[in-house]
C-alpha positions in Angstrom: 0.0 0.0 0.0 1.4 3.4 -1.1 1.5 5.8 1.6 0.7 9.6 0.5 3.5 12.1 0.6 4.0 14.5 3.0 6.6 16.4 1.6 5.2 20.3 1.7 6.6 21.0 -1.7 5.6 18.1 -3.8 2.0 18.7 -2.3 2.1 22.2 -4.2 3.9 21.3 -6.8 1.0 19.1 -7.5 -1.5 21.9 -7.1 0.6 24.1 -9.5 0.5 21.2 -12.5 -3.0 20.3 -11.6 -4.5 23.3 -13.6 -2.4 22.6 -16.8 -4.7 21.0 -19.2 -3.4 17.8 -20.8 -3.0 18.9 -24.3 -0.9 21.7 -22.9 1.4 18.9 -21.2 1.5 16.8 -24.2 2.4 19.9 -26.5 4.8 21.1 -24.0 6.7 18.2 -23.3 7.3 17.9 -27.1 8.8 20.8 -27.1 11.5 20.1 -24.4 9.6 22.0 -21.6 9.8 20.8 -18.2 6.8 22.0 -16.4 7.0 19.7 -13.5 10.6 21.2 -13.2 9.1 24.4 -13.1 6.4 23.5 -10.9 9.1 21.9 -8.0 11.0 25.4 -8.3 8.4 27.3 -7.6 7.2 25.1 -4.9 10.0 25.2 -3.4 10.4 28.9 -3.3 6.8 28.8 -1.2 7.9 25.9 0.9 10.7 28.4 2.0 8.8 31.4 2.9 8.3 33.3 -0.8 5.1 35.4 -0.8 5.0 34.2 -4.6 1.7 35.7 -6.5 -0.4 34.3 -7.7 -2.3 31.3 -5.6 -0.1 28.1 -6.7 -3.9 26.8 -8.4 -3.5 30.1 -10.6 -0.3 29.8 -11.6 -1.0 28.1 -15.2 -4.8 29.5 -14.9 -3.4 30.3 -18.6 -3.3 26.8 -19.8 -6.0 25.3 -17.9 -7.8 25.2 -21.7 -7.4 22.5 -24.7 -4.2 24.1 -26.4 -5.9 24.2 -29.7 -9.0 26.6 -28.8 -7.0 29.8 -28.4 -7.6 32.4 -31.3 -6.4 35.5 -29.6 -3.5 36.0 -27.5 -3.4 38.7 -25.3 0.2 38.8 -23.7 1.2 40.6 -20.2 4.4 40.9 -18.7 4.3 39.8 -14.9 1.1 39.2 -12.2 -0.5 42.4 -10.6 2.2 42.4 -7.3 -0.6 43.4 -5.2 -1.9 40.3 -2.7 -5.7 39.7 -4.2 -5.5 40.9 -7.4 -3.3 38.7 -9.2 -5.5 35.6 -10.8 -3.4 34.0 -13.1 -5.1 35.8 -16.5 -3.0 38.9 -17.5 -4.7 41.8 -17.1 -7.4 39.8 -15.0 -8.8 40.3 -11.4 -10.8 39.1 -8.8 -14.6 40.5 -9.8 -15.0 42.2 -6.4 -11.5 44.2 -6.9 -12.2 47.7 -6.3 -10.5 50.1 -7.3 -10.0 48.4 -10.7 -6.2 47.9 -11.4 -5.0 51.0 -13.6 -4.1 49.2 -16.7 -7.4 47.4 -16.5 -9.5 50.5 -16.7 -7.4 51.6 -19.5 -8.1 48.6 -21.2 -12.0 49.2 -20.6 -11.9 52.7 -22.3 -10.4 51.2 -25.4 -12.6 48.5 -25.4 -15.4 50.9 -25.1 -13.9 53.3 -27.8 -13.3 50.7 -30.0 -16.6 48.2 -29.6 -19.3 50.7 -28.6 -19.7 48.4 -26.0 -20.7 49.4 -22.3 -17.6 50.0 -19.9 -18.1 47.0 -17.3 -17.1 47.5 -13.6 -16.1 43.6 -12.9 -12.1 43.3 -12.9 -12.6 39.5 -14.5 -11.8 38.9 -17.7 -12.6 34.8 -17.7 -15.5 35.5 -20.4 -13.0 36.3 -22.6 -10.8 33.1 -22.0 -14.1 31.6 -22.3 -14.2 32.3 -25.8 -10.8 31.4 -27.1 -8.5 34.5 -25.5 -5.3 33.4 -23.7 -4.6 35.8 -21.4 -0.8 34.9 -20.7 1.8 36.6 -18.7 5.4 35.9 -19.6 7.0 36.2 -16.1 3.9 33.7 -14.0 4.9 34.8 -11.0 5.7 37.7 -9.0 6.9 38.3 -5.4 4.1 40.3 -3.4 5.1 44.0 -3.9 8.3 43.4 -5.9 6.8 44.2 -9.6 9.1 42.5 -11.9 10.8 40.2 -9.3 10.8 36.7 -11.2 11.7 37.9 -14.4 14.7 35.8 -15.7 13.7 33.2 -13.8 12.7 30.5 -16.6 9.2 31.8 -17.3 10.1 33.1 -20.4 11.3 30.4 -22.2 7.9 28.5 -21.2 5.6 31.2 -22.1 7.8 31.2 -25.6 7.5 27.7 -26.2 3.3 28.5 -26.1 3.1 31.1 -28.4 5.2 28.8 -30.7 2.6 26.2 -30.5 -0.1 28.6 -31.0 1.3 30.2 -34.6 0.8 26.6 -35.6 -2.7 27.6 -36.2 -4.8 30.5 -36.9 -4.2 33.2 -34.6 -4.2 36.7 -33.7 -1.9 38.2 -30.7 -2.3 41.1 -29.2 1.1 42.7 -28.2 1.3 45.5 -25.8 4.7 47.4 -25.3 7.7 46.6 -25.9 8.3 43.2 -23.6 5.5 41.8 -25.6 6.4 42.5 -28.5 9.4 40.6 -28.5 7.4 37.5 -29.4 6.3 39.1 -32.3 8.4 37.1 -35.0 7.0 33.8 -33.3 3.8 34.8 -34.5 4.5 36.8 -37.8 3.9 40.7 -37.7 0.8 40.6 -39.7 -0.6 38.4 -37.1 -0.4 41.3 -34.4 -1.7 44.1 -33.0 1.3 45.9 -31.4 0.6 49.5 -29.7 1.8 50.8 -26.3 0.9 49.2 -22.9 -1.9 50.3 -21.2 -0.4 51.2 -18.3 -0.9 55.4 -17.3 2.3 55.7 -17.9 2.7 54.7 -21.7 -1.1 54.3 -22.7 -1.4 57.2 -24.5 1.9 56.9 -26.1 -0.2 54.8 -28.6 -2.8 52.5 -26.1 -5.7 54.7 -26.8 -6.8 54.9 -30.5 -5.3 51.0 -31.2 -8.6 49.6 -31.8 -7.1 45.7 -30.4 -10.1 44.1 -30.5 -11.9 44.7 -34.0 -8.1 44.7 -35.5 -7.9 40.9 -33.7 -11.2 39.8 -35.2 -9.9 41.0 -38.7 -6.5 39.1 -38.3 -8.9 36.2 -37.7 -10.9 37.0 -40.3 -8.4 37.1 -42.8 -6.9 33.6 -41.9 -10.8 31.9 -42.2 -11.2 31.9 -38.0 -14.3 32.8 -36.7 -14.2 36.2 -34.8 -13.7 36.4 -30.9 -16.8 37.2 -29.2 -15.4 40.2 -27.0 -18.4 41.5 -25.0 -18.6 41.8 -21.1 -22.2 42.2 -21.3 -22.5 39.2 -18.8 -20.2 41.2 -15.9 -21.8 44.2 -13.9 -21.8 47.7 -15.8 -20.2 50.3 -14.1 -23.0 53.5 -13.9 
C-alpha cells in the first residue's frame, strides 16, 4: 500500500500542474519544456517562505484550456504584485476588486472606444478566455510588492514555447509594449496588433486609439477563423 507524501513542496507542486490542461502537457513536453521542473521550483520557493503571486492553483490558470481553442493571445508581462488581485489571467482580477487595477480601466476605455460596447465594472476577464483568449503573462509569478521580481527566472522560455505552439494555427496576438512584442516574430507581424501598454504611464503613447479588439477579429478573419466574441455584457456595468 502506497502511503501519501507528506513532503510540503511536492503537495504544491501538485496543485501548481493540476491546472495545466493535458493537451498543454503533451504539447509542452514535445517541445523540451519541463513543467513539472518548473512546478518543483516554484514550490520550493513557497515551501521556503516566498510570498510568490499568484495562488499556486492560478499559476497556469493560462493553460487550464485544450491548447488548440485559443484564437487570440493577449500577452502581459508579470502578475499584478498586489496580494488579491493577481489571478493568473494577464490583465485579469478578482470581480469584487475595487478600485479596478490602472491598466485594467485603461483597457476598458479602449474596449469601449473601440466596440461601442458598455464599460463593465467587474475586474474579470474569464468571459473572454471563455471564448478562445489566452490571457498569458510571460514572467507567471511575482513576489508580493516586488513588480518584476521573477523575471529571468525560466518563465520566459515556457511562455515562448506556447506562443510557438499557437502560430501553428490561426491566430491573432495582441502585443502590448515593448516586452511583448518581442514574441512578435513567433507569430509573424501581420498576425499582431502591437501598440503601447496600457499602463498610465505609456497608454497614450499609442494605447488609446489601437482599436485591439476589432483589428484581432480582422486578423482572424483574414486567416478563415471565426471572430472572438469580445463582449462583457455578462459582468456588472459600471453606472
Amino acid at each position: 500500500m502506497t502511503t501519501p507524501s507528506t513532503d510540503p513542496t511536492a503537495a504544491i507542486a501538485g496543485t501548481i500542474l493540476a491546472t495545466v490542461h493535458p493537451s498543454w502537457r503533451a504539447e509542452l513536453d514535445a517541445a523540451g519544456v519541463d513543467l513539472p521542473a518548473a512546478a518543483e521550483r516554484t514550490a520550493a520557493r513557497i515551501t521556503a517562505g516566498e510570498q510568490l503571486l499568484p495562488a499556486p492553483e492560478n499559476i497556469f490558470r493560462a493553460l487550464a484550456r485544450p491548447a488548440d481553442e485559443t484564437r487570440v493571445l493577449i500577452l502581459g508581462q508579470d502578475p499584478y504584485p498586489t496580494p488579491g488581485h493577481s489571478v493568473g489571467l494577464a490583465f485579469s482580477s478578482a470581480a469584487t476588486t475595487r478600485p479596478l487595477p490602472k491598466s485594467l480601466r485603461n483597457i476598458y476605455t479602449e474596449y469601449e472606444s473601440d466596440l461601442g460596447l458598455p464599460r463593465p465594472a467587474s475586474a474579470d476577464l474569464t468571459p473572454w478566455a471563455d471564448h478562445g483568449v489566452m490571457l498569458l503573462n510571460r514572467v507567471l509569478t511575482v513576489q508580493a510588492g516586488a513588480a518584476g521580481s521573477d523575471r529571468g527566472t525560466g518563465w520566459e522560455e515556457i511562455a515562448g514555447a506556447v506562443v510557438s505552439h499557437l502560430a501553428t494555427h490561426p491566430v491573432a496576438a495582441v502585443l502590448w509594449g515593448r516586452q511583448a512584442q518581442s514574441v512578435a516574430g513567433l507569430v509573424g507581424e501581420d498576425r499582431c496588433v502591437m501598440s503601447a501598454h496600457p499602463s498610465p504611464l505609456s497608454a497614450y503613447r499609442g494605447f488609446f486609439g489601437s482599436r485591439p479588439f476589432s483589428r484581432a477579429n480582422g486578423i482572424l478573419a483574414a486567416q478563415g477563423a471565426a471572430p472572438v466574441n469580445w463582449s462583457l455584457a455578462d459582468q456588472e456595468v459600471a453606472p
